[in-house]
C-alpha positions as CSV (number, residue, x, y, z in Angstrom):
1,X,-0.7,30.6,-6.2
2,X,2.2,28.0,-6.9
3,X,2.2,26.6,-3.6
4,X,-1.6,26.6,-2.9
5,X,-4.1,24.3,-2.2
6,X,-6.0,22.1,-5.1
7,X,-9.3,22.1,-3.9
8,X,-12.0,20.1,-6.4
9,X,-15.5,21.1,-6.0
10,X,-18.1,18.8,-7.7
11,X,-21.9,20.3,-7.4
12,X,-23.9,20.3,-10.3
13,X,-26.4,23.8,-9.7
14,X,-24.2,26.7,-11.5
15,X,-25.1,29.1,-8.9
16,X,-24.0,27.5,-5.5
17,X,-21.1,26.0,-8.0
18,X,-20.1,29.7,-9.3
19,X,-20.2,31.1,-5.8
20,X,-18.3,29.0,-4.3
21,X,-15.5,29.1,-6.6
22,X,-15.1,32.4,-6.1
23,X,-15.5,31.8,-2.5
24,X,-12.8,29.9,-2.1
25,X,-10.6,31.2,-4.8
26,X,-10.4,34.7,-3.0
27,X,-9.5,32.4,0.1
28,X,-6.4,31.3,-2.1
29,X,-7.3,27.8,-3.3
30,X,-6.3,26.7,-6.5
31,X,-10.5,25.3,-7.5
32,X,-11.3,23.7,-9.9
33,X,-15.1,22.7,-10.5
34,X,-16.9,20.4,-12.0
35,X,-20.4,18.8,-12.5
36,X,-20.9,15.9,-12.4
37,X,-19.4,12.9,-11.0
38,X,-17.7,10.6,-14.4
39,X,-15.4,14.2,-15.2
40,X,-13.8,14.0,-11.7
41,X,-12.6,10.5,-12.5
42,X,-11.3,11.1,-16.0
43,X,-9.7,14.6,-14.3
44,X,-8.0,13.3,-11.8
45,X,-6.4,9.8,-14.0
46,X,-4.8,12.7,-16.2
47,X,-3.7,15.3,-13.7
48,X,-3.7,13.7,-10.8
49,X,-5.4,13.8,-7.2
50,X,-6.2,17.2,-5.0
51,X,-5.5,18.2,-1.7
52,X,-9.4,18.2,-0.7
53,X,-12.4,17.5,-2.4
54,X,-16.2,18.8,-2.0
55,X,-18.4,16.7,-2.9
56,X,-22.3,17.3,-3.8
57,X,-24.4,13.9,-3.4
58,X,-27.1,14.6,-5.9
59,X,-25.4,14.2,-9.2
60,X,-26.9,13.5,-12.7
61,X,-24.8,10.3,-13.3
62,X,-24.2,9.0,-10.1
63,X,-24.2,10.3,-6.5
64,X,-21.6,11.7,-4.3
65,X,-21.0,8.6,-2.5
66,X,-20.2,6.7,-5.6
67,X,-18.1,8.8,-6.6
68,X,-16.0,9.0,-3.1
69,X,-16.0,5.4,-3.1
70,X,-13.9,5.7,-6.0
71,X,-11.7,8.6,-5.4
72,X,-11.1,6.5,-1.6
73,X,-9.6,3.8,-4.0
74,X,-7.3,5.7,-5.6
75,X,-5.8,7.5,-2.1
76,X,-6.4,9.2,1.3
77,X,-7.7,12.3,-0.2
78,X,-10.2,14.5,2.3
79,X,-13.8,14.4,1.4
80,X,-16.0,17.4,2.5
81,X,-19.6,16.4,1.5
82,X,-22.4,19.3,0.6
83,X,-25.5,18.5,0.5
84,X,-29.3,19.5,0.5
85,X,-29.8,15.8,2.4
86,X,-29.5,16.5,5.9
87,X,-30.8,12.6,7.0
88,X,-29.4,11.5,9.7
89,X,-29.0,8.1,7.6
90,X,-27.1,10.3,4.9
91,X,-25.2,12.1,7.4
92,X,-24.2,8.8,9.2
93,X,-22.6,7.0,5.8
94,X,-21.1,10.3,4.4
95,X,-19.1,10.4,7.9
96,X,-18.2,6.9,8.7
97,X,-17.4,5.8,5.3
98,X,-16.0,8.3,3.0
99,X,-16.3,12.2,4.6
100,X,-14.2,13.9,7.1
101,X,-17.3,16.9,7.1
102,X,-20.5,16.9,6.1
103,X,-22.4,20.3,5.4
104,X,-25.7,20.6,5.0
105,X,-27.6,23.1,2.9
106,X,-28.6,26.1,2.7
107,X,-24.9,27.0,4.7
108,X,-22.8,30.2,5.0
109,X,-19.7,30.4,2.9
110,X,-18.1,31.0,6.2
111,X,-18.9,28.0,7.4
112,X,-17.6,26.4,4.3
113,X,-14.1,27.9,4.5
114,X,-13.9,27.2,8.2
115,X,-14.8,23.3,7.8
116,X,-12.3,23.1,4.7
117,X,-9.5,24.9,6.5
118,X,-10.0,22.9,9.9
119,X,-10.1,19.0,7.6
120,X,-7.1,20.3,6.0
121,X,-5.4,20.8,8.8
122,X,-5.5,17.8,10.0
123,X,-3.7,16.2,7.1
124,X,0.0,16.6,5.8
125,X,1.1,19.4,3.7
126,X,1.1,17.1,0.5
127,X,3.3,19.3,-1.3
128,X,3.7,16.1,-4.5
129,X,0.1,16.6,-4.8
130,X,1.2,19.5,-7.3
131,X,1.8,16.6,-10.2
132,X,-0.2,14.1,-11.6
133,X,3.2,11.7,-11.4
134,X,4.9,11.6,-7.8
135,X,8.6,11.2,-9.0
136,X,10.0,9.8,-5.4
137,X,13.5,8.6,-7.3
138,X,15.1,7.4,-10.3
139,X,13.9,4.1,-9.8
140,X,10.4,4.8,-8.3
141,X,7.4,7.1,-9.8
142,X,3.5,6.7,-8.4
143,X,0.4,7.3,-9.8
144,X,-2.2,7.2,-7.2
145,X,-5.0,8.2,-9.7
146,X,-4.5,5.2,-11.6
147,X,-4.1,2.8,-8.7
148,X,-0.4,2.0,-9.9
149,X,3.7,2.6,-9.9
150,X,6.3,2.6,-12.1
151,X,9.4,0.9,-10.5
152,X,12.2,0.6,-12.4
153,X,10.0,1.8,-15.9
154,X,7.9,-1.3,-14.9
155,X,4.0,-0.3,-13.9
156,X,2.7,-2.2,-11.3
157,X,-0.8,-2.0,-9.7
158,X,-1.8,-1.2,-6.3
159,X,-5.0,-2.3,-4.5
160,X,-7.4,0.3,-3.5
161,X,-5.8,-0.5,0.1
162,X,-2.2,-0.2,-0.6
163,X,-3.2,3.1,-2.4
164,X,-4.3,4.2,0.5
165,X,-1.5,3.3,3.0
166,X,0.8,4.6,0.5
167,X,-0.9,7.6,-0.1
168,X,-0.5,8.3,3.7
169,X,2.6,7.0,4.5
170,X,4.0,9.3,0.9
171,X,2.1,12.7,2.4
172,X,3.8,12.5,5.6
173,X,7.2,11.1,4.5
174,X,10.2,10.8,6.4
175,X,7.8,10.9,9.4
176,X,6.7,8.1,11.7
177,X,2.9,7.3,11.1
178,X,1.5,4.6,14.1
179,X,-0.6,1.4,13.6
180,X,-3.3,3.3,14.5
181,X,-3.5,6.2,12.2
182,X,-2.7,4.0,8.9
183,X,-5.7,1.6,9.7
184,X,-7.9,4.2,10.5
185,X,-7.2,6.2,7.2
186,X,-7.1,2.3,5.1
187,X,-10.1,0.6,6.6
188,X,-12.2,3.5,7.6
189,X,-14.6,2.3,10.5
190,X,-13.7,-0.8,10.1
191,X,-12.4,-3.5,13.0
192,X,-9.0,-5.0,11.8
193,X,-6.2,-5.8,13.6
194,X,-2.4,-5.4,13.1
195,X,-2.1,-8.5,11.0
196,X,-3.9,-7.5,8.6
197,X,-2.0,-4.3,8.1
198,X,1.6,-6.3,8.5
199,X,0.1,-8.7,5.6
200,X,-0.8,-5.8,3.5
201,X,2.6,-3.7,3.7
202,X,4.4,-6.6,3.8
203,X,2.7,-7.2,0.0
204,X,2.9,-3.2,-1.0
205,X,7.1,-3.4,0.0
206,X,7.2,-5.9,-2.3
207,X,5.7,-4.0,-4.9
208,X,7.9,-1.4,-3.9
209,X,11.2,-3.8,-4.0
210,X,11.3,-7.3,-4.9
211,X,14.1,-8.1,-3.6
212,X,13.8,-7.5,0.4
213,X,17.3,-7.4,1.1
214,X,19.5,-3.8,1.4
215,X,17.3,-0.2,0.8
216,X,13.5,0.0,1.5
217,X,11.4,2.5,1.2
218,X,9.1,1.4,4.2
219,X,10.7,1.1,7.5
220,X,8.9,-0.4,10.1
221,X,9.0,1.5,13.5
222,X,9.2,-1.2,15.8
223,X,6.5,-0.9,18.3
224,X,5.1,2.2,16.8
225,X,4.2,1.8,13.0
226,X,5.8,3.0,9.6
227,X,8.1,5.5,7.4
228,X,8.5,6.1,4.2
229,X,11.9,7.1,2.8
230,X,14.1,7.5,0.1
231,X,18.0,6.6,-0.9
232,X,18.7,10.1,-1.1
233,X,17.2,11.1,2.6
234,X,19.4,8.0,4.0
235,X,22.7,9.2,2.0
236,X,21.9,12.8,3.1
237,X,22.0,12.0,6.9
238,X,25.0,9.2,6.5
């Protein structure tokens, strides 16, 4: 169970919450529950984000999309909303704003482990997701929960949209990830253009590194879009 999946489910009936943690437990996630909306936040600032999340809308303290807003802010984590609203209004904002599924209920649990395994898929294995701190080097450490990164023992903070093009470009590091795929993941369902997302890396690389000149972490692709990498990958391949 080392090397599986964090899965957070956040639905606040007992029943529907106690079957499907057992559910996907004997699927081999590594769940964790919760119920209501305010413990997810304080969870996740001291341990860290998961690799999905399922997310109930009808919650005491606030509702599910309030609470994805914020976990959006804090990085690209996968949002699987289930829900007794099956509006097509409902349905509409969970998928273009914060949800890459939306399950409506009453649902078979078969359904529910098909729709998690098929989102996760999609995304990178997001093996540093393990750790509440993302140790990348001696001089760089990142805490996506908290919106910020220590560089040098210095914390700096991150905008909800650097978060999130870090977040992606981290998960899928030493890869090439396009134009294309980092606006789509930063500005979900939003029209931008590529000048927006030069201006914004252009500010998180300078976060990253002040000084511009020699080793940086973000390469730009000419042509084709980003990759993140580290001092030790570049010495390893020298």
């Amino acid at each position: 169970m080392a090397n599986a999946k964090r899965l957070w489910l956040v639905e606040d009936d007992p029943n529907t919450r106690a079957m499907l943690h057992d559910v996907l437990g004997r699927a081999g996630y590594r769940v964790t529950t919760f119920s209501d909306a305010p413990e997810v936040i304080e969870h996740a600032r001291r341990h860290g984000l998961p690799h999905l999340i399922i997310v109930d809308l009808g919650l005491p303290s606030y509702d599910g999309f309030e609470l994805s807003r914020r976990i959006k802010q804090m990085g690209d984590v996968p949002i699987v909303i289930l829900t007794g609203d099956s509006s097509i209004e409902s349905k509409l904002i969970g998928i273009e704003k914060y949800a890459e599924d939306y399950i409506t209920k009453p649902f078979d649990y078969r359904e529910v482990l098909a729709r998690v395994a098929r989102v996760l898929s999609r995304f990178p294995d997001q093996s540093y997701a393990q750790e509440p701190l993302i140790t990348i080097d001696s001089h760089l450490t990142i805490d996506f929960a908290n919106s910020a990164l220590l560089r040098d023992n210095q914390r700096v903070t991150l905008t909800p949209i650097e978060a999130n093009l870090l977040h992606v470009l981290v998960g899928n590091r030493g890869k090439v990830v396009s134009t294309e795929l980092l606006m789509a993941r930063a500005w979900r369902n939003e029209e931008v253009f590529e000048e927006t997302l030069r201006v914004h890396m252009h500010r998180l690389r300078r976060k990253l590194q002040p000084n511009s000149e020699g080793f940086q972490y973000i390469r730009n692709e000419r042509g084709v879009g980003y990759r993140f990498i580290t001092e030790e990958e570049v010495a390893r391949h020298c």
